[in-house]
N, C-alpha and C positions, 0 to 999 in steps of 0.2 A: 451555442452561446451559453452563457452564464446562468443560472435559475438559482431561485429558492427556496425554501420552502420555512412550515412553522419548526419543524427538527434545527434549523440552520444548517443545512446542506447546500452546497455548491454543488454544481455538473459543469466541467470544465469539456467541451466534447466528449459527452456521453458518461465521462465521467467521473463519480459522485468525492465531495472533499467534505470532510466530518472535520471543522477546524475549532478545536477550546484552547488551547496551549499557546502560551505568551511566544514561545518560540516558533511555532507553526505563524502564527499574527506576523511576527517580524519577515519572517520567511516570505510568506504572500506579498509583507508590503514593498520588500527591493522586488520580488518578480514585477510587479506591476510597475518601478521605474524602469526596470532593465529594459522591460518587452517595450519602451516604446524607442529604444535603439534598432540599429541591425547589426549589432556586435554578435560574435559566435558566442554561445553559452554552452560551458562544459556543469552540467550534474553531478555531485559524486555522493557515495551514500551507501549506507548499506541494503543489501536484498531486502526488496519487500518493503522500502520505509517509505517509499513513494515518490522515486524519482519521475518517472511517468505521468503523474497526477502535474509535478512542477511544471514540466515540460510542457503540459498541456494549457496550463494555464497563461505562460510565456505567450502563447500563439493567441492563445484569449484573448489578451489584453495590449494585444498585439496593432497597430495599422496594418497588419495583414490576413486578421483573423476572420474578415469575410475570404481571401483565398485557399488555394488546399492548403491542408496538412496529411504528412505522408509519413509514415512508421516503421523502423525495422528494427529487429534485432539483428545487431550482426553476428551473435552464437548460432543463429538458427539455419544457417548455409553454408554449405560448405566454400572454400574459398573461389573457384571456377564458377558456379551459379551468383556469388555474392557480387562479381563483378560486373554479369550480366543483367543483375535485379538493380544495380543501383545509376549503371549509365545506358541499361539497353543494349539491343541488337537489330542489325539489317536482314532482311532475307537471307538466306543461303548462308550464315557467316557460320553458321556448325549443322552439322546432321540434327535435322528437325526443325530448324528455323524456315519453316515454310513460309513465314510473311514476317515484317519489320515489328517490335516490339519496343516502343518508348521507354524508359529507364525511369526508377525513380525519382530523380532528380529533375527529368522534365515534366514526370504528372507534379513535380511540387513547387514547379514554375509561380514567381511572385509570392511565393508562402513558405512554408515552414516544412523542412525533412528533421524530425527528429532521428537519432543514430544511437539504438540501447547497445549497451556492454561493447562500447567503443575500443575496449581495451583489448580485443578476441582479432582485431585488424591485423592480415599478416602485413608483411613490410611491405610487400608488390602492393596491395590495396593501399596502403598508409602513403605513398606515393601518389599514386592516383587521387587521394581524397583531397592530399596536400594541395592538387595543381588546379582542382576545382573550386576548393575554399579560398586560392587564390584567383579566382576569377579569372584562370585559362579553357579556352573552348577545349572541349574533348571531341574522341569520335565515339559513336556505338560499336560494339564489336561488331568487326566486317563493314563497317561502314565507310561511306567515302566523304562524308558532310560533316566538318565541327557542328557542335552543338553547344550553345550560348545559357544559362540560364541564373535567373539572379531569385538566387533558394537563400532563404534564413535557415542556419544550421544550429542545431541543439543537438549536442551529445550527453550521455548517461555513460557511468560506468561504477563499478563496486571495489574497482583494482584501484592500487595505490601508483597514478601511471609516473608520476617522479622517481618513483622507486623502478618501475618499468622501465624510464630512461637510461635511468644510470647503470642498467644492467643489459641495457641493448635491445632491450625486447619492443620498444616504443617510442620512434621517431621524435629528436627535442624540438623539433622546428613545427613539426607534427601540434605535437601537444601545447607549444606556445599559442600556433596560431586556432586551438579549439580554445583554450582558457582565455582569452581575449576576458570573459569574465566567467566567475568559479560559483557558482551558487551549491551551497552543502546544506545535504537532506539532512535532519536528528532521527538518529534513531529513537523507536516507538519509547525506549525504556528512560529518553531524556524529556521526551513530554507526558507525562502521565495523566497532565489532565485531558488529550487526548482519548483515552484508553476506554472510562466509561460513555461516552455519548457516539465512539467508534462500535462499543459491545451491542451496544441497543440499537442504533440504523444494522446493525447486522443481524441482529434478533428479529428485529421487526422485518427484514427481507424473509427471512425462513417464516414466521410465523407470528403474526400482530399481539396474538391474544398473550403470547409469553411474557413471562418479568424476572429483574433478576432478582435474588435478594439480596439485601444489604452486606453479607458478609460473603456472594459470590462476588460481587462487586469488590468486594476488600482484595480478595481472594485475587483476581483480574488485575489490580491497581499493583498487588506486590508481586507479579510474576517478571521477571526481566526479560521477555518477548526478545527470543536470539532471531528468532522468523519473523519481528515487526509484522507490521500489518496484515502479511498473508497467514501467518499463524493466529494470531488473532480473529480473520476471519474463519480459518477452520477451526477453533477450537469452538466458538459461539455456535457454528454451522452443526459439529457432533452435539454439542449437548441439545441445542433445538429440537435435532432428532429424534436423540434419545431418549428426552425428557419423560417421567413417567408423571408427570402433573404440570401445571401452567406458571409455576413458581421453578426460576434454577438455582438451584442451592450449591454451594462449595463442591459436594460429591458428585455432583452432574459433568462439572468440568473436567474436561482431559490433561488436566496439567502435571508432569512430573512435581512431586511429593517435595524433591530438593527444591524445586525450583521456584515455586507457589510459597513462597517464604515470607516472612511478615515483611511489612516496611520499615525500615529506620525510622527509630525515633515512638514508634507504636507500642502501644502494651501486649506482654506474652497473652495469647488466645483463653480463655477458660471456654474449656468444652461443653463441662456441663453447663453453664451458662448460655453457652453459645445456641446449644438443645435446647434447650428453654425460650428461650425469643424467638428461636425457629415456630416451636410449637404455638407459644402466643400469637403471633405475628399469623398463621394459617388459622388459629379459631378465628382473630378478630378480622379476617378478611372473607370467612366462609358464615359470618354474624353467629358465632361457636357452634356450627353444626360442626359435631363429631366427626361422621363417616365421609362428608366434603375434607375436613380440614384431615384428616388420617389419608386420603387419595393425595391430598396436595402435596402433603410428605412423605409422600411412598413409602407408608407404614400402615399397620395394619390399624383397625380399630381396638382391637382390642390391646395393643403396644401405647397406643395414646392413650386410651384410658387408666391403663398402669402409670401411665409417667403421670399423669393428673393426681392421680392417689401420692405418687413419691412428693410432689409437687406440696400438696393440701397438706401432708403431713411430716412435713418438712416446715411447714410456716406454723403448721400446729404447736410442733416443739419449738422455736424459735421464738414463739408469743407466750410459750411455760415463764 
């Protein structure tokens, strides 16, 4: 079930939704109409934006979301195994089936099978899916008994499957009857307000005591996240790591150089400036100890105390 907490986190089945973005808000609010149909729902989205988190939430908010829910990718089998993971097998029905194996469609009896990377179905399967989402009984491989079940279906995918159709690759009657309705992920780099309150629930899983500074944050906000969320998370994840003080600065993060680019509309960076609020910003949080506030910024003591002199006399002439 649903949780929250004082960050503003959701846990949609385990799990966690970090939501600030006006477009993420809209997002949630048709899932929440949708999920109280039983229409099929097709995902589409790019890697990593979070189609999995939607889907889960679907079932949430769902009249079925005390029954199971049941998850597969279908990139992750091959095709022979995907068909006996999703309808089961009888005894004896290949070398090795020593006892009868339910399928997932009947552990998700009365509840929700989500279906990721739907688009990876070959056409023998895309058949088969077709004749279930039409609510005809199947059999288990090697079996002798249809098998009856009434599954709410949610698929995901990152392919363009219209463009899949008309190339042959993906059943039109198929994809009709999965889009019944279409719910589309944004990518990370359309919600920005997103990005900082995603950085910090992921700082705080690696380590509480970290912060970011204000111009890692800048840093974070103007990056165009091609990996959405999953990059996201590893980029917060290395500098945690690597952090050599409890402050992450701009250098800590692993972001290509191009791509860590300002935002539209933002003023060109002044460095040295930038160096300067760094350094104030670490005295006045270490109450101006020195050698705390020189550890915070992974410099040395005595490189801070130089910049302090550049600093003092620098305002020295500027009051001539």
């Amino acid at each position: 079930m649903e949780e929250s907490n004082s960050r503003g986190t959701s846990v949609f089945l385990g799990m966690h939704a970090v939501i600030a973005s006006e477009p993420m808000h809209r997002l949630m609010a048709m899932i929440e109409r949708v999920a109280r149909s039983s229409a099929t729902v097709l995902i589409t989205g790019e890697s990593g934006s979070g189609k999995e988190l939607a889907a889960r939430a679907l079932h949430h908010f769902s009249p079925r979301a005390h029954k199971s829910w049941v998850d597969l990718s279908c990139a992750t089998l091959p095709d022979h195994l995907l068909e006996s993971e999703l309808f089961g097998y009888d005894k004896g029905a290949f070398s090795g089936a020593e006892s009868a194996k339910p399928g997932l469609f009947e552990l998700a009896h009365q509840g929700t099978i989500f279906l990721d990377e739907i688009g990876e179905l070959d056409p023998k399967m895309q058949v088969k899916l077709l004749r279930v989402l039409d609510g005809v009984s199947y059999y288990r491989l090697g079996g002798v008994k249809k098998v009856s079940v009434d599954v709410r279906v949610v698929a995901a995918t990152n392919q363009d499957l219209e463009l899949a159709v008309s190339e042959g690759r993906f059943r039109s009657d198929l994809f009709h009857r999965l889009s019944q309705i279409t719910l589309q992920v944004p990518p990370l780099r359309e919600r920005v307000e997103d990005v900082e309150p995603m950085a910090r629930y992921f700082l705080a899983q690696q380590d509480p005591r970290l912060r970011f500074s204000s111009d890692a944050l800048d840093a974070l906000r103007a990056h165009s996240w091609p990996g959405n969320i999953r990059e996201l998370r590893n980029v917060v994840t290395k500098a945690a790591v690597l952090a050599q003080a409890d402050v992450i600065w701009p250098r800590d993060l692993p972001l290509p150089e191009r791509q860590a680019r300002i935002a539209p509309g933002a003023e060109p960076v002044n460095l040295d400036g930038m160096e300067r609020r760094m350094i104030f910003e670490a005295l006045q949080a270490t109450g101006g100890h020195h050698q705390k506030a020189a550890a915070r910024l992974g410099i040395s003591r005595r490189t801070l105390s130089r910049k302090l002199k550049l600093y003092e006399s620098g305002a020295a002439q500027a009051a001539v």
